[in-house]
FIVEXVEX-388489 format. One record per atom (N, C-alpha, C): residue in one letter; atom name; x, y, z. Coordinates in steps of 0.02 Angstrom, whole numbers. Each point is the difference from the previous one (the first is absolute). Layout:
BEGIN
- resn:name:xx:yy:zz
- a:CA:X:Y:Z $
...
//
This chain:
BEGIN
- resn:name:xx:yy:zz
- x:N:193:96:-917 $
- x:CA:-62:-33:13 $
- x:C:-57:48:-13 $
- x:N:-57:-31:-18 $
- x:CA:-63:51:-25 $
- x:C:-38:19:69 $
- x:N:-29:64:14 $
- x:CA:-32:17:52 $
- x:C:-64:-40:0 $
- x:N:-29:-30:87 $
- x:CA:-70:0:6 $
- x:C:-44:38:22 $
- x:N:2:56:-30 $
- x:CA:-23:55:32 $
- x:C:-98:-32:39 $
- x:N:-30:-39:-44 $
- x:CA:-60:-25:17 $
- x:C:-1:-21:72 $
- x:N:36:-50:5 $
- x:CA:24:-31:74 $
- x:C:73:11:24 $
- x:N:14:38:31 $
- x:CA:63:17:21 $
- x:C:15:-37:68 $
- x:N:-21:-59:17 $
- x:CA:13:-46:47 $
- x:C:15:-70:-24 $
- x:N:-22:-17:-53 $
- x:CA:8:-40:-66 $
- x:C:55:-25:-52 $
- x:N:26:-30:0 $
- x:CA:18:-25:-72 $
- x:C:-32:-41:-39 $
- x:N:-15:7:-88 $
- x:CA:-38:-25:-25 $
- x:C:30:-28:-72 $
- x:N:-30:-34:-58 $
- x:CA:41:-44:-47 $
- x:C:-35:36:-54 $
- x:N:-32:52:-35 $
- x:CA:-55:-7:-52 $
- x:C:30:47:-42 $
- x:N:-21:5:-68 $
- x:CA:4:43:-47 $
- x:C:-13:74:20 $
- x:N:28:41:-23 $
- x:CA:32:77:5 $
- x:C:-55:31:-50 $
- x:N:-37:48:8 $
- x:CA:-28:44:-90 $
- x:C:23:-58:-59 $
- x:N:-18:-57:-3 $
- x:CA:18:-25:-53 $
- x:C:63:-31:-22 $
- x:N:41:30:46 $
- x:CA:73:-36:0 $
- x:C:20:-48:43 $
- x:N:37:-45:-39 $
- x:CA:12:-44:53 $
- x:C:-22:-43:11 $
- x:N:-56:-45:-97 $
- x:CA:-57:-57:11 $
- x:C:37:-44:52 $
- x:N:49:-15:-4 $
- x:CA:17:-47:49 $
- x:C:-4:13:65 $
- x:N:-20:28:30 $
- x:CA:-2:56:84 $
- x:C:77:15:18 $
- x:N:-16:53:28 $
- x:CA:47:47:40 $
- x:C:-13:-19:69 $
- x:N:65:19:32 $
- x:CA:-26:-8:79 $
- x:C:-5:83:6 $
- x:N:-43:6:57 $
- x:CA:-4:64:5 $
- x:C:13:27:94 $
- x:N:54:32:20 $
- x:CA:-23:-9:94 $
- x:C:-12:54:29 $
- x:N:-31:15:30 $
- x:CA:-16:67:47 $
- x:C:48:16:35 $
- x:N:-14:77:24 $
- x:CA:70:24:31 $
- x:C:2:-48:67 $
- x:N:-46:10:26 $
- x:CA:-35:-30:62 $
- x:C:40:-73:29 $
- x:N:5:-65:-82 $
- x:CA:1:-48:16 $
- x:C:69:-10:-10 $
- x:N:38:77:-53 $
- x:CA:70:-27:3 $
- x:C:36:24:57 $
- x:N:-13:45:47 $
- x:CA:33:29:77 $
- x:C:-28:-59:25 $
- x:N:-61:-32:11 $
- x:CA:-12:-38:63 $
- x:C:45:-79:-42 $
- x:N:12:-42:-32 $
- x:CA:31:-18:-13 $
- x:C:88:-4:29 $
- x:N:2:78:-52 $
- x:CA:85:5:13 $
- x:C:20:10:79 $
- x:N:-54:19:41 $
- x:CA:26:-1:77 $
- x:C:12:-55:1 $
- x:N:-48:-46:-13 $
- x:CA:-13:-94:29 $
- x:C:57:-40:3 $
- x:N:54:35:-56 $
- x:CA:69:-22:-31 $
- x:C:30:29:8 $
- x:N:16:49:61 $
- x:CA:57:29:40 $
- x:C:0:74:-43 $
- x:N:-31:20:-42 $
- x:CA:19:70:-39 $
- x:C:-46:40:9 $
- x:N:37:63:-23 $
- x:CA:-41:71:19 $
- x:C:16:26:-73 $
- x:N:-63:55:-3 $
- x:CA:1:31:-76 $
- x:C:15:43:17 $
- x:N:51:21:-51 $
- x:CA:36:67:-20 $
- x:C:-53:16:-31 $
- x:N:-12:-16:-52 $
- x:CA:-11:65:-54 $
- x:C:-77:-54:-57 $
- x:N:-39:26:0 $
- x:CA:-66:-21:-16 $
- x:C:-40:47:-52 $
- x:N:7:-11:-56 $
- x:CA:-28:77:-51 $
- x:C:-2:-41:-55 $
- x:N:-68:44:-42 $
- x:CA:7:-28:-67 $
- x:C:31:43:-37 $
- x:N:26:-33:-77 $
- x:CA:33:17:-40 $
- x:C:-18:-41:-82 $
- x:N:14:14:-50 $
- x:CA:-20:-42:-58 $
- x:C:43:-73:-3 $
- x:N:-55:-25:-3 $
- x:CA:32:-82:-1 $
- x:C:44:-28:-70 $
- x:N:-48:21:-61 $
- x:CA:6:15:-53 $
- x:C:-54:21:-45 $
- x:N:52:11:-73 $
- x:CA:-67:25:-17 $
- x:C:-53:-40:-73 $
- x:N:-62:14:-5 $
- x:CA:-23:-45:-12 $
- x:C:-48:60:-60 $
- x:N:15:-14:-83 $
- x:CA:-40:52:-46 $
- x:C:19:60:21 $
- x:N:67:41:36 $
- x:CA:17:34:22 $
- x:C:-19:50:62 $
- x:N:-45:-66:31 $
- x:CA:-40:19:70 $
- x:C:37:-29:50 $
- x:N:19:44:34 $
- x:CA:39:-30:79 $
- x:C:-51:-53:28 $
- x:N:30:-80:14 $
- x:CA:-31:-33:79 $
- x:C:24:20:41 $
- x:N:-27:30:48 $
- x:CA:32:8:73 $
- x:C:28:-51:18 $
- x:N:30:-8:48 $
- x:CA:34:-60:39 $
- x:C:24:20:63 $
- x:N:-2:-24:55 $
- x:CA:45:0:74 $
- x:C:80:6:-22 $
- x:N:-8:25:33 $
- x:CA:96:21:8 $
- x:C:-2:-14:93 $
- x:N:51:-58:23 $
- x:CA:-7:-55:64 $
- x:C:87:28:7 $
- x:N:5:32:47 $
- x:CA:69:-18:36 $
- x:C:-4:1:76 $
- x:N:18:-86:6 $
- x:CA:-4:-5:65 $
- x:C:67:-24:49 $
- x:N:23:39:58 $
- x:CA:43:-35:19 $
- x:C:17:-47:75 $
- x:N:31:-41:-2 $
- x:CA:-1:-49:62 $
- x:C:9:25:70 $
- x:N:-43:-13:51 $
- x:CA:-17:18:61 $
- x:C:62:-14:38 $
- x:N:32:26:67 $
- x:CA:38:-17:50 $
- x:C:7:-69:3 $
- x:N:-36:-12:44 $
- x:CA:-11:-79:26 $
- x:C:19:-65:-70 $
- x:N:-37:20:-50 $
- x:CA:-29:-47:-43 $
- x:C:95:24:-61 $
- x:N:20:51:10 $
- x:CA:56:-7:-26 $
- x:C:48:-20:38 $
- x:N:26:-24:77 $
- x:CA:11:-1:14 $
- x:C:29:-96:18 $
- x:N:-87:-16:-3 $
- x:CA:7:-70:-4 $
- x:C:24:-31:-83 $
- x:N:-8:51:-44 $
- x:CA:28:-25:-58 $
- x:C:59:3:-21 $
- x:N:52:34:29 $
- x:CA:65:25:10 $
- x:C:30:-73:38 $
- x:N:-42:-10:72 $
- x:CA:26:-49:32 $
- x:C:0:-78:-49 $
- x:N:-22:-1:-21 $
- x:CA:-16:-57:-73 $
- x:C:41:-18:-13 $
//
């Protein structure tokens, strides 16, 4: 996923530097932890890295590993 570094409480739909006429979503660190709690998970591991590359210019991108909470794995087990 592309960083929102602008609003990091945010997720948003719009074009990138030009890439992406069709929009990109873009989410803040902010909105993907408060989120992934909402849905029983906790982040491991939250860093950027090259998304790909583009005229031989890295996009950054989120690198998201999140894993399932006590409780919230617990009731999904019971399932």
């Amino acid at each position: 996923m592309f960083p929102n570094d602008e609003k990091p409480e945010e997720v948003a739909a719009e074009t990138l530097d030009g890439y992406g006429q069709g929009g990109c979503f873009r989410h803040g660190q902010l909105y993907v932890a408060r989120t992934a709690a909402e849905a029983g998970f906790t982040v491991e591991l939250m860093e950027l890295a090259a998304h790909e590359y583009v005229r031989q210019q890295p996009k950054m991108g989120l690198v998201v590993a999140l894993r399932l909470t006590g409780r919230a794995q617990q009731d999904t087990l019971a399932a």
